[in-house]
Phi, psi and omega in degrees: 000318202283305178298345151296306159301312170294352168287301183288337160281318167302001168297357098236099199297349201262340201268283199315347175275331178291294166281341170268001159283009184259339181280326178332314196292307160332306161290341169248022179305297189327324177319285216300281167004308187278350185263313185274358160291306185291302153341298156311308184287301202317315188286328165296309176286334189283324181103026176266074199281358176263331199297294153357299169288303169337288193303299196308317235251008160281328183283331158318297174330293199300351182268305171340276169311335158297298220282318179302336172297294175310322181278339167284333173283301162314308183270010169258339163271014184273312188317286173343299195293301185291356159268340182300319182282331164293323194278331164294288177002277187312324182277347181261335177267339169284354163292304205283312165300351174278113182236084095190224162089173166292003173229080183236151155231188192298146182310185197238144173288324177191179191282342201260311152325295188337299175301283220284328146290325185251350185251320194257307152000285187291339204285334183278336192260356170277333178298289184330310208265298191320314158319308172293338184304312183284336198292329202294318172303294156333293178252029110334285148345296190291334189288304197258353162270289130025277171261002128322282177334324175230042179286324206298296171237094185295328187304286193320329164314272197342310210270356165279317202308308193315310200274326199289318203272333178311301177283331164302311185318310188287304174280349135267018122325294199272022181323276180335292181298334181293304185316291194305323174288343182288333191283320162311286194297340151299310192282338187305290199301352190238357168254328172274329185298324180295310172305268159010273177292034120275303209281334210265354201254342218242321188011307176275342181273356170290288214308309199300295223260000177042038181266005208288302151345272185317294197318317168296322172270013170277281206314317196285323186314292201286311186282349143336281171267352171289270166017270181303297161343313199272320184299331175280322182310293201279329184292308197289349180286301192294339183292253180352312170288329137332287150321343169279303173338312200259007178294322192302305171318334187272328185312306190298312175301319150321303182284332179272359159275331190266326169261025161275004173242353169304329193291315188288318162319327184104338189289325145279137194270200195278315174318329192265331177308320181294329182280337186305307192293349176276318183288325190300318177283009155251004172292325191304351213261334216282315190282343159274353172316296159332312173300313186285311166315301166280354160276317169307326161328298185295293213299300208292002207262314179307319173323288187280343180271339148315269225319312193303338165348303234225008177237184209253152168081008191045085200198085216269037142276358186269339162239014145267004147356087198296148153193168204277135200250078158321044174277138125316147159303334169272343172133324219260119177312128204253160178245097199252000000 
């Protein structure tokens, strides 16, 4: 899975590198940020206002330059993301157009697979590759807040790691349960969209034949349990993504009980408590990072493995595949 993914990102290579070092940078700006927030109250408390200006007008600078990253970082993985999802598109659709040869594969069951293998498919496995830029960018981030934190207090560092290892432990346990619901729900969703394209293709063999009735308590039938599948799928995503959300929350809250009492002593100062609460509210980002990434892991595995249908030998190296995009670099579809 992981070498699949990794095919399909290297399908261009100068835009995915381009972006994921502009998200790296991005996710590990909040370091730098968090040392000259921390300089600044240091410059406050000393009563040091040119020292002060100085900081505020580094601190301008760095968002800048962040926010100018981010946008660069966007709009070179927007490029990425619509190549990635053509080219499994393209290797799943010349499977299905191909009629025989080495690269014909099994016919599509219905039209309602179809959508679901060229739309929501690629899309999980263009989600799945979009996670590393942040996880990766993250824990950058965590490695140099981290050991700043804990030039400051080791104790209090320590007690962050416990939520972050906590929740891989806790999402991979429900690996197995993430797979099946998602795999429910693909099949759901391809059973109505497939009926739908029988009736819309079939329309007059309904009416003639006065099946319009039948045909409607099927489609209720179907959008039913598509309902229930698509509500469970997404309630436990989000359920999971809770958790993650409040381990960062629970991390803070941990680190300002073990480290109250440095506070109350005076051994920390205003400058390093302001930088502990700045690395902390982006730490907090880390574990859900983790999480959303390794579920995304499951949905894409579940992802190649439909796709692989619809390419020839079933075989989902036939859809990380290299083949050629007659695209521009501009966007404009070139006419060869």
């Amino acid at each position: 899975m992981w070498r699949l993914a990794w095919t399909i990102s290297q399908e261009r290579r100068r835009e995915f590198w381009g972006s994921y070092v502009a998200f790296v940078l991005f996710f590990a700006f909040p370091a730098l940020i968090g040392l000259i927030l921390g300089e600044a109250f240091d410059a406050l408390t000393d009563g040091n206002t040119r020292r002060l200006y100085w900081m505020a007008g580094a601190l301008a600078a760095a968002e800048i330059v962040r926010l100018a990253i981010l946008h660069y970082g966007a709009v070179t993985f927007t490029r990425c993301w619509y190549l990635m999802k053509s080219l499994m598109q393209g290797n799943m659709l010349i499977g299905q157009v191909s009629s025989g040869g080495v690269d014909a594969g099994q016919p599509v069951g219905s039209a309602g697979q179809s959508v679901t293998r060229f739309r929501d498919d690629t899309e999980d496995v263009a989600l799945f590759v979009d996670g590393w830029l942040d996880v990766s960018g993250a824990f950058l981030f965590a490695v140099i807040a981290l050991w700043v934190m804990a030039s400051i207090d080791a104790v209090a560092t320590a007690v962050v790691i416990v939520p972050m290892a906590l929740v891989a432990v806790v999402t991979k346990m429900l690996d197995s349960r993430i797979k099946y619901y998602r795999r429910a729900d693909r099949e759901a969703t391809a059973d109505v969209t497939g009926l739908v394209g029988d009736v819309m293709a079939g329309a007059t063999t309904v009416k003639v034949n006065d099946a319009v009735d039948p045909v409607l308590a099927r489609l209720r039938e179907l959008v039913d349990v598509r309902r229930y599948t698509a509500t469970r799928d997404r309630v436990f995503d989000d359920a999971l993504q809770s958790v993650t959300t409040g381990s960062g929350d629970v991390a803070m809250g941990l680190v300002l009980i073990v480290a109250a009492g440095a506070i109350a002593s005076g051994r920390f100062d205003l400058g390093e408590l302001v930088l502990f609460t700045v690395y902390l509210s982006w730490l907090g980002f880390f574990p859900r990072m983790i999480g959303r990434t390794i579920a995304r892991f499951n949905q894409a595995t579940v992802a190649f493995n439909g796709m692989r249908h619809l390419v020839a030998r079933q075989d989902p190296e036939w859809v990380a595949r290299h083949r050629h995009l007659p695209v521009a670099r501009s966007g404009e579809v070139k006419r060869e």
